[in-house]
Every structure is written in C-alpha cells, then in structure tokens.
C-alpha positions in Angstrom: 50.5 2.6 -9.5 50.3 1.2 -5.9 47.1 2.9 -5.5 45.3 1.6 -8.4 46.5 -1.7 -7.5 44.6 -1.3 -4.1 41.6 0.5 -5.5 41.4 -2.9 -8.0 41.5 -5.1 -5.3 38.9 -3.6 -3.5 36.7 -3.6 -6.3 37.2 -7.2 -6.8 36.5 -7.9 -3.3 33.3 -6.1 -3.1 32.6 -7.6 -6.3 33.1 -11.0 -5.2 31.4 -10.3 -1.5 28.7 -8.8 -3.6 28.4 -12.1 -5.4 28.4 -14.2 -2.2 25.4 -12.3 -0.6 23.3 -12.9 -3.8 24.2 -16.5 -3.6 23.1 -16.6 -0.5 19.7 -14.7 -0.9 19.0 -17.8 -3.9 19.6 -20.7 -1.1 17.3 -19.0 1.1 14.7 -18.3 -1.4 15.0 -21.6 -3.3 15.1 -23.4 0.2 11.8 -21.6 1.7 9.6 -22.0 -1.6 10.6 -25.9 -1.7 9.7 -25.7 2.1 6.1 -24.0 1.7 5.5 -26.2 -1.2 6.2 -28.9 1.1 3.8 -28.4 3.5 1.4 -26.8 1.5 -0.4 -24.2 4.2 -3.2 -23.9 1.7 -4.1 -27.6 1.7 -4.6 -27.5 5.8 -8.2 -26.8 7.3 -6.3 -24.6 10.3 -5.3 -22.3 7.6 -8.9 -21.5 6.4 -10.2 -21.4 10.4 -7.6 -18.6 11.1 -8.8 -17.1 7.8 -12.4 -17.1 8.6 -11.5 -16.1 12.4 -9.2 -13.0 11.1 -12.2 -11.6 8.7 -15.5 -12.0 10.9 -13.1 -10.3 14.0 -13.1 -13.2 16.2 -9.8 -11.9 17.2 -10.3 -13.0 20.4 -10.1 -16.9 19.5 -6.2 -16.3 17.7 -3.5 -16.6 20.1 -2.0 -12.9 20.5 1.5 -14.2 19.2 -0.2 -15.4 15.8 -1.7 -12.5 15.5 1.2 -10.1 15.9 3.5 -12.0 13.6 0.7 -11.5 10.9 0.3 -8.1 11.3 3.9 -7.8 11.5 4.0 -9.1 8.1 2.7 -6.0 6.9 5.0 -4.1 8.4 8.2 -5.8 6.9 6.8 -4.9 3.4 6.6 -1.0 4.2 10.3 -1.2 5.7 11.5 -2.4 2.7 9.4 -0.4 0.7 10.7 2.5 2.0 14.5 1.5 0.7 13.0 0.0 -2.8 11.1 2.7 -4.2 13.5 5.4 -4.4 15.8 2.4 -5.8 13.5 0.6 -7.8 13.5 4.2 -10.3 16.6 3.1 -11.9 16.3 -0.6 -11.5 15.1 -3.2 -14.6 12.9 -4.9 -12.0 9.6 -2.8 -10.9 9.6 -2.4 -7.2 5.6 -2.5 -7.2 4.8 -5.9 -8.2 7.0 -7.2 -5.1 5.4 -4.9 -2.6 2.8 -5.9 -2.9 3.3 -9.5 -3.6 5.2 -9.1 -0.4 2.1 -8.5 1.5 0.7 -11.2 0.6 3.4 -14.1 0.6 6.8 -12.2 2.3 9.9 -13.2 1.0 8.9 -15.5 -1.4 7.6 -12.2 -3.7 10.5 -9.9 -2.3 13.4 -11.4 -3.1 12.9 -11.8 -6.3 13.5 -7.9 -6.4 16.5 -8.0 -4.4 17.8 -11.3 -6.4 17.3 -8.9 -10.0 18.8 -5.5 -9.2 21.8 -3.9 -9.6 23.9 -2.5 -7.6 23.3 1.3 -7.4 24.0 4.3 -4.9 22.7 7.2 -6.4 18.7 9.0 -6.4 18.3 11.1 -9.7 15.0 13.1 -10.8 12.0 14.3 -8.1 10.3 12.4 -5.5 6.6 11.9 -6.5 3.8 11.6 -3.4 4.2 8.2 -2.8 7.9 8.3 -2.7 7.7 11.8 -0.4 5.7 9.8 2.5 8.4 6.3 1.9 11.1 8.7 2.7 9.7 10.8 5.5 11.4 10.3 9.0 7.8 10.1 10.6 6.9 7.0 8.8 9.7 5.2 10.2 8.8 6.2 13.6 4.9 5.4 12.6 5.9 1.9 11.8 8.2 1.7 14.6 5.4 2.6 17.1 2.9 0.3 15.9 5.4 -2.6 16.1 6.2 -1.7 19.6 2.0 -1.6 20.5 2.2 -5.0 18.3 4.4 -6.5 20.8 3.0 -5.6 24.1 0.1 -7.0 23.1 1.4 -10.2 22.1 3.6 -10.1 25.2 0.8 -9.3 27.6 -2.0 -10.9 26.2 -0.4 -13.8 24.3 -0.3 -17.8 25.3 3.5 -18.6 24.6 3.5 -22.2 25.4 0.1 -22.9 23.1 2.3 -20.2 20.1 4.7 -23.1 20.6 3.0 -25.7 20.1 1.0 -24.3 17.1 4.7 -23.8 15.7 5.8 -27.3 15.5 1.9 -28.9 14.6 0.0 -26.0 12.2 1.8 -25.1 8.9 0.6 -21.6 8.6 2.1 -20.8 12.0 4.8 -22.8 11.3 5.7 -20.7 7.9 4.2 -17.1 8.9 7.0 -17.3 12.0 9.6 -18.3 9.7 8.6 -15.9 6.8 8.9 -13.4 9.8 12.3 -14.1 10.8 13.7 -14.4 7.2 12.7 -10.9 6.5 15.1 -9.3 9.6 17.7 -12.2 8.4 18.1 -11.1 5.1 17.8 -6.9 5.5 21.5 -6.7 5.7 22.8 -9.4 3.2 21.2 -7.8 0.5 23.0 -4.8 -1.1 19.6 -2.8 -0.7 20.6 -1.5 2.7 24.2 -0.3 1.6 23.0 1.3 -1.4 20.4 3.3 0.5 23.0 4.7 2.5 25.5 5.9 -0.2 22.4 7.2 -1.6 21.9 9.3 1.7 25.9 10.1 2.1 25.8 7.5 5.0 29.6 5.9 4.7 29.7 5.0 8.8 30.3 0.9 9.1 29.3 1.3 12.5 25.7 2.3 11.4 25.8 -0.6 9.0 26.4 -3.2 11.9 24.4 -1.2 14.3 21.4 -1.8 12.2 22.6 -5.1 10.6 22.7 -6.8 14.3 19.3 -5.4 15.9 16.7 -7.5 14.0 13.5 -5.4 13.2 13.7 -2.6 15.5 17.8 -1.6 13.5 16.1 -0.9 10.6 13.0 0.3 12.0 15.4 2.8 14.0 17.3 3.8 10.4 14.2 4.8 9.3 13.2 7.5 12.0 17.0 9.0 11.7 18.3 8.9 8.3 18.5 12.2 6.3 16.1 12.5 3.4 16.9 12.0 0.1 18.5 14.9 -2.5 16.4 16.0 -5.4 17.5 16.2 -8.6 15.5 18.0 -11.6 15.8 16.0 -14.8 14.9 18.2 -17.8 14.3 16.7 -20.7 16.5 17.7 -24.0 14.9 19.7 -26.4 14.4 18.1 -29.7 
C-alpha cells in the first residue's frame, strides 16, 4: 500500500514538474515573438545589407561573430532534429514542418513542436535513411566539429567590441544572438531530452545535468556518445 502511495506521488510530481516546464517554454515563446514583432528585423535596411553581403560572399565585410552565430543557427536545428525525428513517429505534431521552419526563424518555429507533444519514452517500428544518419554517433561528432571550427574563427578573426555594439543598435544581431542563446536555454526544460534518453535506456541524472549545464557543446557531446536506437519490426495484421 505504502508503495503505491509513493509511486502516486511521484507521478504527480513529474506530472506537475512536467507541467511547469511547458509553462515555461509558452513565456519564452510568447515573450520572444512579441519581442521580434517589436522590433521588426525585416523592416530595418541592416537586415537586407547583411542579406545581400551573405549571398554575393562578401563574407569578408560581416563581423566573424555575426557570422558564426548565423551559421550556428543551422546547427541548433540538426541537434534537435536528431532527438525529434525518432520522437516525432509517434507524436500528433509532424517534426518536419518545425525543422525546417527552425532554420529559418529558430525557436519561434520549434517550439511549437516541443509546446504540442506528448510525453513519450519509447522508439517502435524501423529507422528509415533519414532517421539512420539523425541517430548516428558520427553526426554528432560532425556537428560538434564544425561548431568548434565555427568558433575559432569567430574567436580569431572576429571584432568583439564592434559584435557589441551591433548587439545593442542592429535588430537582426540583436535577435539572431538571442535566438541563439534561447535554443541552449531551453534544450533541457523541455521533456524532449529526457524522453530521448529513456528511449536509449539512459536513466543516469548525472548525464541529465552534465548535459543540461554545458550549453551547446552538452548536447553536442550526447550526441557523439549515446547508444543508438533499438529497432522494432511492426508487421501489419493480416486482414
């Protein structure tokens, strides 16, 4: 009796913590669309310049800080990409439209995904191509190299004190570098990370909060160690 007392109240509480993580994910997302909105990056001629710098490879003329945050932004996508597709099988929301809405405007398109899903721990049925390369260990340590080569080149190349000052006076800057640090805030209040590893056998609260507390490079590290997923074959009943 005792035991399914405890076992109740430990539902509840992950229920309720659950709950509280969500709400937290709708301030966030609610707060940064009212903010964008705001200042309206699309509306501001520095927006367009870095935009026609970026396509005819003036690369040169964009500070080296700029420029690694942006491509960074495609590399957030593909980290949670590689948790979301072998969830978004058994989810009512389709994981595709929010990749790749992701790429384009970050969290704004992501969390939608991780606002609509449920909770769940568990990988039925077989891993198509797409799904194979998500959950390879080499991808991880892909992505994990190109953000390092990202960052020495913002680091060695890159004018901090104009990045700065671009921050606080151009809105694209301004938003891209937030967008940027909302995606490593919010990788371990959503219930995406957890589930991914009960779905992998992964039960360690150390690993949780050794990737939860390194922004970035945590879950880039997850992804180069964590065991691949289990197939299941789902056969279809005969009519």
């Amino acid at each position: 009796m005792s035991n399914m007392i405890a076992q109740q109240t430990r539902d509840a509480s992950q229920e309720t913590w659950s709950w509280l993580r969500r709400l937290v994910l709708w301030v966030i997302w609610i707060g940064f669309v009212a903010y964008t909105l705001y200042l309206a990056p699309l509306d501001r001629p520095s927006t367009w310049e870095f935009g026609r710098q970026l396509l005819s490879l003036q690369w040169q003329a964009i500070n080296a800080y700029l420029l690694a945050i942006f491509c960074l932004m495609g590399v957030w996508p593909l980290i949670y990409a590689c948790l979301m597709f072998a969830d978004g099988r058994m989810q009512p929301v389709r994981a595709w439209p929010c990749f790749v809405g992701a790429n384009f405007a970050g969290i704004i398109c992501l969390l939608p995904y991780l606002l609509f899903r449920r909770r769940n721990g568990l990988f039925q049925g077989e891993k198509d191509w797409w799904l194979e390369i998500l959950d390879q260990r080499i991808t991880g340590i892909l992505l994990l190299l190109a953000t390092i080569g990202l960052m020495a080149y913002a680091l060695a190349v890159g004018d901090w004190p104009s990045f700065v000052q671009q921050f606080h006076t151009k809105a694209f800057t301004h938003l891209i570098t937030l967008d940027f640090c909302l995606m490593g805030l919010i990788f371990p209040i959503t219930t995406l990370f957890d589930d991914d590893m009960a779905r992998r056998g992964i039960h360690n609260s150390k690993v949780f909060w050794s990737v939860a507390l390194v922004p970035l490079f945590g879950p880039l590290l997850y992804l180069c160690f964590r065991p691949s997923l289990k197939q299941s074959r789902v056969e279809n009943p005969s009519l």
